[in-house]
FIDRENDO-5752 format. One record per atom (N, C-alpha, C, O, CB): x, y, z. Coordinates in steps of 0.001 Angstrom, whole numbers, plus 500000, padded with zeros to 6 digits. Glycine has a CB too. Layout:
BEGIN
XYZ
...
This chain:
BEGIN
480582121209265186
479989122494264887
479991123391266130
480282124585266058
478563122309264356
479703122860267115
479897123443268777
481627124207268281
481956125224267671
479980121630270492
482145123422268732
483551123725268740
483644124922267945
483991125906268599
484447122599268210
483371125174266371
483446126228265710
482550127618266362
482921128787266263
483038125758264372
481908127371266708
481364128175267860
481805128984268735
481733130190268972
480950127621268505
482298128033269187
483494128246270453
485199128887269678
486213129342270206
483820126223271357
484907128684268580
486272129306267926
486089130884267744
486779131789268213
486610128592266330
484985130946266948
484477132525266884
484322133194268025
485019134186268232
483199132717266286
483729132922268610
483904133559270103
484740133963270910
484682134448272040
483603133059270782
485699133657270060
487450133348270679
487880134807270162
488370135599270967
488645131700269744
487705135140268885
487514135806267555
487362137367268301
488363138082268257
485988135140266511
486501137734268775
485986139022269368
484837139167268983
484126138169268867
486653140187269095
484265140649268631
482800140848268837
482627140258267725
481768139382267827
482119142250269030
483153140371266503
482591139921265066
482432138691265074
481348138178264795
483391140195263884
483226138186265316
483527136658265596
482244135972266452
481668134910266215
485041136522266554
481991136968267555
480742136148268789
479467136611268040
478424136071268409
480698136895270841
479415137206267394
478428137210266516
477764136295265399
476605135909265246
478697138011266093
479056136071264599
478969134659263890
478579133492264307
477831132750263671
479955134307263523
479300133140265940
478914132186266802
478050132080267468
477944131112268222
479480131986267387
476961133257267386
475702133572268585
474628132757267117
473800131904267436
475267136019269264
474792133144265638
474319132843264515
474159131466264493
473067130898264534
475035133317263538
475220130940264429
475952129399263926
475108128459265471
474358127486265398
478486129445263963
475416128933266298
474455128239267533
473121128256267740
472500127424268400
474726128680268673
472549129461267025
471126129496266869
470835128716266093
469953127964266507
470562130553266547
471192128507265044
471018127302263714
470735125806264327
469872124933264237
472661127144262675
472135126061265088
472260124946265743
471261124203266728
471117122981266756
473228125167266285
470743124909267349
469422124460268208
468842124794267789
467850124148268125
469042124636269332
468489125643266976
467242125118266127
466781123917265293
465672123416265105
467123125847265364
468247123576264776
467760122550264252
467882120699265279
467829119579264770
468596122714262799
467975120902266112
468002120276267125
466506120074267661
466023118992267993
468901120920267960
465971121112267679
464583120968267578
463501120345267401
462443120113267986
464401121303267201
464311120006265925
463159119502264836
463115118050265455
463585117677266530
463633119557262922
462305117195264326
461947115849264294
463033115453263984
463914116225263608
460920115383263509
463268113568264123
464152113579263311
464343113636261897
465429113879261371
464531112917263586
463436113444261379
463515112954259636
463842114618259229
464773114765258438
461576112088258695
463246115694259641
463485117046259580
465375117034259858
466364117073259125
462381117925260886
465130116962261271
466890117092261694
467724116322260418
468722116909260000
467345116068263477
467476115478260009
468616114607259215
468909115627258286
470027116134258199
468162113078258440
467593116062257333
468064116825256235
468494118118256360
469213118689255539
467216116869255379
468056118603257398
468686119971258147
469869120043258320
470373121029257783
468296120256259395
470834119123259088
471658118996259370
473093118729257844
474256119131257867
471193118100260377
472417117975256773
472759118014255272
473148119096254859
474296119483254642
471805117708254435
471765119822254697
472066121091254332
473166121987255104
474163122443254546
470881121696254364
472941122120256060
474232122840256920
475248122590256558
475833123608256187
474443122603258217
476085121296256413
476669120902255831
477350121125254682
478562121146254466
476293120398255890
476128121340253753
476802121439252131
476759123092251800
477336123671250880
475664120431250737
476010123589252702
476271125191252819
477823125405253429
478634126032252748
475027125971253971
478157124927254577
479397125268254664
480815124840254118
481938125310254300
479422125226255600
480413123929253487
481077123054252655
481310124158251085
482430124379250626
479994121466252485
480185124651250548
480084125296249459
479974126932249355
479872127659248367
479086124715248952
480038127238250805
479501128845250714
480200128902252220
479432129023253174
477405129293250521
481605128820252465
481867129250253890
481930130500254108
482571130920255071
482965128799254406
481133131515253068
481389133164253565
480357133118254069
480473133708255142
481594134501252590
478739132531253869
477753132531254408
477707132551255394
478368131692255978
477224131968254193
476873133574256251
476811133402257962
475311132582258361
474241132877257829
476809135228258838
475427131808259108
473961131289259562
473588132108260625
474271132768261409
473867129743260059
472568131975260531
471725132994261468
470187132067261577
469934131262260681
471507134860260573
469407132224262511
468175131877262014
467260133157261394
467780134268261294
467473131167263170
466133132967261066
464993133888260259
463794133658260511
463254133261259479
464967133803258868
462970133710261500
461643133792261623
462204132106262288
461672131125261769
460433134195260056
462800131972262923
463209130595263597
463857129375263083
464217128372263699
462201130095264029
463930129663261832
464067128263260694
466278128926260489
466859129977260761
462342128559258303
466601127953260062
467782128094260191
468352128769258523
468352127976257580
468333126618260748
468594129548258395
469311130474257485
470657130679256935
471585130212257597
469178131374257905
470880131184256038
472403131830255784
472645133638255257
471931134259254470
473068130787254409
473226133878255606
472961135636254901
474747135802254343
475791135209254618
472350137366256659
474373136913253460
475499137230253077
476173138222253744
475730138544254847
475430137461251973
477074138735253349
478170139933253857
477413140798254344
477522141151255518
479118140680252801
476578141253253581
475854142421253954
474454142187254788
473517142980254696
475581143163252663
474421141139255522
473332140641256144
472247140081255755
471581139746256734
472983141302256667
471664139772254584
471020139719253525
470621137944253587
471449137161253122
471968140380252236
469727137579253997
469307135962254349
469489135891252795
468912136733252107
467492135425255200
470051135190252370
470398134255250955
469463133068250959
468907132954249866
472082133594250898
469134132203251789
468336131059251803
467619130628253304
468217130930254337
469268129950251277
466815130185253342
466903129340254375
466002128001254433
465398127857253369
466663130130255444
465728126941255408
465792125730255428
463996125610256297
463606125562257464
467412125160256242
463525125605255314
461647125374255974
461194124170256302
460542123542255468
460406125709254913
461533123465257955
461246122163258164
459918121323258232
459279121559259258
461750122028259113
459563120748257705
458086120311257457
456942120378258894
455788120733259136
458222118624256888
458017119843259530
457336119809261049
456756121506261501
455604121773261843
458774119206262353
457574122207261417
457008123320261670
455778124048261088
455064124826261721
457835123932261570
455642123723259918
454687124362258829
453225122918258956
452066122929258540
455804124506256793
454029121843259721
452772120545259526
452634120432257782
451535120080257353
450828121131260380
453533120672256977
453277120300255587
454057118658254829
454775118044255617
453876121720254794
453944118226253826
454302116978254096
455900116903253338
456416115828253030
453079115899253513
456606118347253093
458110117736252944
458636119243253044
458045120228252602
458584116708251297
459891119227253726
460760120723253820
460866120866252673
460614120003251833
462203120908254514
461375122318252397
461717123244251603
463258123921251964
463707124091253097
460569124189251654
464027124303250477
464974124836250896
464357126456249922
463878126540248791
466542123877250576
464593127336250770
463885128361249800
464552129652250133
464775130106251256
462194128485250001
464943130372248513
466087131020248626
465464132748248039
464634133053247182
467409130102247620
466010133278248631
465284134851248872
466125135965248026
467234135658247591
465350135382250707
465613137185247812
465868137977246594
467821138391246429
468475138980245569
464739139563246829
468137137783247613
469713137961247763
470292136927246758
471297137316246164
470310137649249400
469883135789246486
470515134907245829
470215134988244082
469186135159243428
470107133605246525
471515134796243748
471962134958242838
470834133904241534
471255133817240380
473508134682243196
469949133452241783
469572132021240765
469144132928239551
469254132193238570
468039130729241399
468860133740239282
468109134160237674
468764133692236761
469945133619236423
467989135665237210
467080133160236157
467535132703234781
466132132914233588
465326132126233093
468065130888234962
466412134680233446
465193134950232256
464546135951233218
465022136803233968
464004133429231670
463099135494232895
461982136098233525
461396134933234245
460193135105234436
460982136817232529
461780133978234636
461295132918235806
461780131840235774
461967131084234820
460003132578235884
462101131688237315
462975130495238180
462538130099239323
462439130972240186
464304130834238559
462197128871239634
462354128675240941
462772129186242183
463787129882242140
462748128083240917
462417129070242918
463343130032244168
462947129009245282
463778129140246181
462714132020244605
462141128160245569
461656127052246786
461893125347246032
461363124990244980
459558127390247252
462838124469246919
463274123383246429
462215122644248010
462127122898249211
465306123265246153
461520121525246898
460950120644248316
462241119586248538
462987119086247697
459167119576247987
462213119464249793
463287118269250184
462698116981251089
463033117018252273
464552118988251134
461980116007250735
461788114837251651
462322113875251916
461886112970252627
461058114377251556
463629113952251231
464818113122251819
466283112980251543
466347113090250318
464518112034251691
467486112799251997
468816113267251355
469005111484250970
468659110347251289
470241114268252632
470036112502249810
470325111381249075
472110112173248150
472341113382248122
468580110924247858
472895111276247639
473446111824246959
473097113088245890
473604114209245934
473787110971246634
472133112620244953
471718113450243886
471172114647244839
471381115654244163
470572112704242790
470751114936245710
470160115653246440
471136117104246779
471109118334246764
469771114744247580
472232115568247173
473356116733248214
474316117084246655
475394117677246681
474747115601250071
474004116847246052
474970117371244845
473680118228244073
474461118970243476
475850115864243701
472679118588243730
471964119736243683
471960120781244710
472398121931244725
470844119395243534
471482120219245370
471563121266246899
473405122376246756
473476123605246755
471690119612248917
474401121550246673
475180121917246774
475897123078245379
476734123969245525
475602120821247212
475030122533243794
475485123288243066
474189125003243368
474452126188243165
475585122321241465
473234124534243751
472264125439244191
473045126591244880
473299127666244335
471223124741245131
473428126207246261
474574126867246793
475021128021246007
474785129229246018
475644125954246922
475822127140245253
477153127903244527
476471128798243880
476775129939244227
478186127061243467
475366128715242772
475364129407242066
474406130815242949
474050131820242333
474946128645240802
474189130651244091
473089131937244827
474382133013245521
474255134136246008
471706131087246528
475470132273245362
476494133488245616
477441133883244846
478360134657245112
477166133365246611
477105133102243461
477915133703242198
477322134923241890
477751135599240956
477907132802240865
């Protein structure tokens, strides 16, 4: 993930921008605890895995993604920080999830698992459809 970093930067201003983003994420989530870091690090993962237009950025310190237009789409609420007893992935008025007149918008996460990273990941998809 360093390395990609170091690629954007390569890139020019737009590019060192992306990479000033993607590195903030990055120590931020470095930060955390570990049981925090593990699933942090997941998520990053299946975000870029499923949404590589997404830019990370952090948001009030917690590690994020925004869209094109700057627009935080989600971000990643580590338990440790809040002292609550499981993260949250919790996704903001940019993302695409409606369904009716009420939906979810905050997923608790206390541990990765397949089924996890394959929700997490259709979650993704559908906040930038």
């Amino acid at each position: 993930m360093k390395e990609r970093a170091a690629e954007l930067r390569a890139e020019g201003k737009q590019g060192a921008k992306k990479a000033d983003g993607l590195q903030a994420v990055l120590d931020s989530i470095a930060k955390m605890a570990p049981g925090d870091r593990v699933i942090a690090e997941r998520v990053h993962v299946a975000v870029t895995e499923n949404a590589p237009m997404l830019s990370p950025k952090t948001w009030y310190g917690m590690p994020a993604y925004a869209n094109e237009d700057g627009k935080v789409v989600f971000c990643f609420k580590n338990a440790g920080k809040f002292n609550t007893r499981y993260s949250t992935l919790e996704f903001q008025d940019a993302a695409r999830l409606d369904q009716g007149e009420i939906w979810p918008v905050s997923y608790a996460l206390e541990k990765w698992s397949p089924v996890v990273e394959k929700r997490i990941a259709e979650l993704v998809r559908a906040a930038i459809s």
